[in-house]
C-alpha positions in Angstrom: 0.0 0.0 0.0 1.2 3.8 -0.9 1.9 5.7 1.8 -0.4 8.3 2.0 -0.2 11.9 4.4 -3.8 13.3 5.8 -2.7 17.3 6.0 -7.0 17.7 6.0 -7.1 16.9 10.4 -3.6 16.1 11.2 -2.3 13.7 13.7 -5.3 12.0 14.3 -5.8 11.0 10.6 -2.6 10.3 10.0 -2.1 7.4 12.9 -5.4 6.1 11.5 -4.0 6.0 8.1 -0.8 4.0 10.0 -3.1 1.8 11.4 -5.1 0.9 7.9 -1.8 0.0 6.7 -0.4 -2.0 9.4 -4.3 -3.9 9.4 -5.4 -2.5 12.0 -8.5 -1.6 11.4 -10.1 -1.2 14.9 -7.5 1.2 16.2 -8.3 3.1 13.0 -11.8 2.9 13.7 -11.7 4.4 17.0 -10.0 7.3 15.8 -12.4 7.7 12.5 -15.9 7.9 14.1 -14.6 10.3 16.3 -13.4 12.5 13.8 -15.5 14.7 11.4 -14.2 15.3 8.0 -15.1 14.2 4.6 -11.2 11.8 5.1 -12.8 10.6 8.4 -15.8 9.6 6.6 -13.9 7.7 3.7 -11.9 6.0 5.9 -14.7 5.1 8.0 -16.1 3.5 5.2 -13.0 1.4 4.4 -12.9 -0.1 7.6 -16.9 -1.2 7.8 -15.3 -2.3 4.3 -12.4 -4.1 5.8 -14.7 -5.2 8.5 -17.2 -7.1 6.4 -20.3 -4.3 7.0 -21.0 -3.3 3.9 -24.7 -1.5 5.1 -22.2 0.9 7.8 -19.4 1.2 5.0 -22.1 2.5 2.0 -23.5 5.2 4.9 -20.1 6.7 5.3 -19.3 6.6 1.6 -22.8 8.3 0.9 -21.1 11.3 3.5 -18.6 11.9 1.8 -20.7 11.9 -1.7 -18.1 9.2 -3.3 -19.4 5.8 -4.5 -18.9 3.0 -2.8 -15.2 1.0 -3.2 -16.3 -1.9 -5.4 -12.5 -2.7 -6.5 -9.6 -3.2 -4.2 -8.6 -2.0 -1.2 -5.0 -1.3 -2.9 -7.2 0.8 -5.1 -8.9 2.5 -2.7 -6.0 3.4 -1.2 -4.6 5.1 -4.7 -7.7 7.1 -4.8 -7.6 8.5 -1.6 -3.4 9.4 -2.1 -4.5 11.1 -5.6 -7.2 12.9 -3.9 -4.8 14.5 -1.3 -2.0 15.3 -4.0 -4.9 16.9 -5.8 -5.8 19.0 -2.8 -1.7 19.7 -2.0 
């Protein structure tokens, strides 16, 4: 997986995108619902995704007004790293 920076919140975003690498997608979850950004959201959504809740992970994509991931995580990931080189 890419690494990929969150500038849009910071520290908190950017230890759950550590965590979504590393797997761990609980300690990423923690930090995601209790942020609230349109990154928070999309993450969210990956890890109901990850998580096997595909009802919780198509709420959080319809936040952030992206469709739901239908390909692979790996790609998922790309799309959120071109999206934050996109907004610099």
């Amino acid at each position: 997986m890419p690494s990929v920076k969150t500038p849009e919140s910071g520290d908190a975003l950017t230890k759950a995108v550590e965590f979504l690498e590393a797997g761990a997608w609980q300690q990423a979850h923690e930090i995601v619902q209790a942020e609230r950004s349109n990154l928070a959201a999309w993450l969210h959504g990956i890890v109901h995704t990850l998580e096997g809740d595909l009802d919780n992970a198509r709420y959080w994509y319809r936040k952030t007004k992206r469709p739901e991931a239908t390909g692979t995580l790996e790609a998922e990931w790309e799309a959120i790293a071109a999206d934050l080189l996109a907004r610099g």
